[in-house]
Legacy VTK file of the C-alpha trace (Angstrom):
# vtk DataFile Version 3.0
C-alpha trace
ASCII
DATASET POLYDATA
POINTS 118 float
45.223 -46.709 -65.955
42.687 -45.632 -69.077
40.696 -43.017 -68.144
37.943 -41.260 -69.588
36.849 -38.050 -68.034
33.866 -35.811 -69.302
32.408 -32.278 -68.483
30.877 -29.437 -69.801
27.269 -30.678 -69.906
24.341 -28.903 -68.183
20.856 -27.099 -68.671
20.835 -24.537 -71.642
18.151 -22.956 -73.255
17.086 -23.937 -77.054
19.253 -21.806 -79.650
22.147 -22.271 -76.290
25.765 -23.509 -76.768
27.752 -25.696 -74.790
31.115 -26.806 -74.749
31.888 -30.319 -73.728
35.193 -32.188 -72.738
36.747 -35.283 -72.754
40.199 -35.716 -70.887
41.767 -38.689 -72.148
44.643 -40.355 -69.693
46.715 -44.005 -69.960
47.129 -44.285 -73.195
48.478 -42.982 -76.488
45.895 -40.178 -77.638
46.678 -40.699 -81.304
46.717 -44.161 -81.927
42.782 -43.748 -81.448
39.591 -42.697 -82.687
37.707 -40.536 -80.843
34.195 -40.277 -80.691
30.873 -38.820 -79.036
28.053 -40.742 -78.594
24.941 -39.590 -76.997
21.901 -41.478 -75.196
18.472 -39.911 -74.570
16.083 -41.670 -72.087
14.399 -44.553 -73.804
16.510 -44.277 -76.590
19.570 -46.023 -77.970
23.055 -44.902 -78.145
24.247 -42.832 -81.052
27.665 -41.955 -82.909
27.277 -37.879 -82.724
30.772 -36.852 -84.092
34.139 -38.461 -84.287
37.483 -37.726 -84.358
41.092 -39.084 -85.673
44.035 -38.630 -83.008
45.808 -39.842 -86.256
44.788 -38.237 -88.964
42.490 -35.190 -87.272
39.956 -36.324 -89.790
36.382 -35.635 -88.366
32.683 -36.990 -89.353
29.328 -35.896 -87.890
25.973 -38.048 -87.848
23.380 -35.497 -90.360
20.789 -34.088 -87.555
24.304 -32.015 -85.949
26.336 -30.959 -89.006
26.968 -26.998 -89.217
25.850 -27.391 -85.244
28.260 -29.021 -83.596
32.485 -28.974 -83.907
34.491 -32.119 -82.751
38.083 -30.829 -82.026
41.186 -32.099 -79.942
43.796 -30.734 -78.262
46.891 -33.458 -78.512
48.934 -31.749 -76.110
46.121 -31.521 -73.771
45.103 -35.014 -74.320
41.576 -33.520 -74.664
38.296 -33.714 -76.948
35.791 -31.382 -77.438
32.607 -31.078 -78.467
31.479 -27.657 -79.383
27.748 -27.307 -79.445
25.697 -24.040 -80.876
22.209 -23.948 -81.734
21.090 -26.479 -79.299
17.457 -28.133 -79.684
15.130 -29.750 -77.342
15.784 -33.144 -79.091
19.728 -32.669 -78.482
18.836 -33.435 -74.650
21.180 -36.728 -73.699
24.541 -37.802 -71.462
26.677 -37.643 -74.148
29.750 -40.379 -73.355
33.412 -40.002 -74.708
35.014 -43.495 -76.517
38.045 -44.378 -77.170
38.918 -47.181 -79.488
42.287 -48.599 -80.847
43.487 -50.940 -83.209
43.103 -54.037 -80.535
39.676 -55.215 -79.714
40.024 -54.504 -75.997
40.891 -51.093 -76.747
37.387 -49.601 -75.664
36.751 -47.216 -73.404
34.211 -45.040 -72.133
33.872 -42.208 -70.103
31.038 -41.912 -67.380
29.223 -39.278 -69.307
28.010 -36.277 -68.718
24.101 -34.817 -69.105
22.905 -32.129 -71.833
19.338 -30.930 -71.461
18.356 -28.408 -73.645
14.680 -27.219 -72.521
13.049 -23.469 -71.855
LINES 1 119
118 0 1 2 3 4 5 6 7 8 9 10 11 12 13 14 15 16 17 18 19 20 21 22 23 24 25 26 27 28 29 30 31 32 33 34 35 36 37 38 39 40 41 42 43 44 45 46 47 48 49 50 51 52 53 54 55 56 57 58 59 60 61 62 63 64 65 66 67 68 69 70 71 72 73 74 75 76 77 78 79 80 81 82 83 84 85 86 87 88 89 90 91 92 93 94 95 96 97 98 99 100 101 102 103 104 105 106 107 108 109 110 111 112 113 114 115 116 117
């Protein structure tokens, strides 16, 4: 079973930090790439930070770089997402994917809300 398993969101203040997760299960952690996406109400999805269970290699989409920290714990079978200086416009569920080599190798967590308001 491929599971996909976030926490860490809530309600923080702007300038706040939170620390999200993303316990990965079912499959083999670093044959994929993976990566944070965020949706805002009325919005569309966006890539916020990714990261390889290969290589460790990491990338960030502009409006978070020197605010946010992808990491992963291999042992743990867990992603993070460390987020400091938070901003209003930050506010989203921020989902956890997975993705493989093979097409059907998707897969999403159930996401887990970040509002950032004071």
């Amino acid at each position: 079973q491929v599971q996909l398993v976030e926490s860490g969101g809530g309600l923080v203040q702007p300038g706040g930090s939170l620390r999200l997760s993303c316990a990965a299960s079912g499959f083999t952690f670093r044959a994929y790439v993976m990566t944070w996406y965020r949706q805002a109400p009325g919005k569309e999805r966006e890539v916020v930070a990714g990261i390889s269970g290969n290589t460790g290699n990491t990338n960030y989409i502009d409006s978070v770089k020197g605010r946010f920290t992808i990491s992963s714990d291999n042992d743990r079978n867990t992603v993070y997402l460390q987020m400091n200086s938070l901003k209003p416009e930050d506010t989203a569920v921020y989902y956890c994917n997975a993705r493989g080599w093979a097409a059907e190798n998707d897969f999403w967590g159930q996401g887990t809300q970040v509002t950032v308001s004071s």
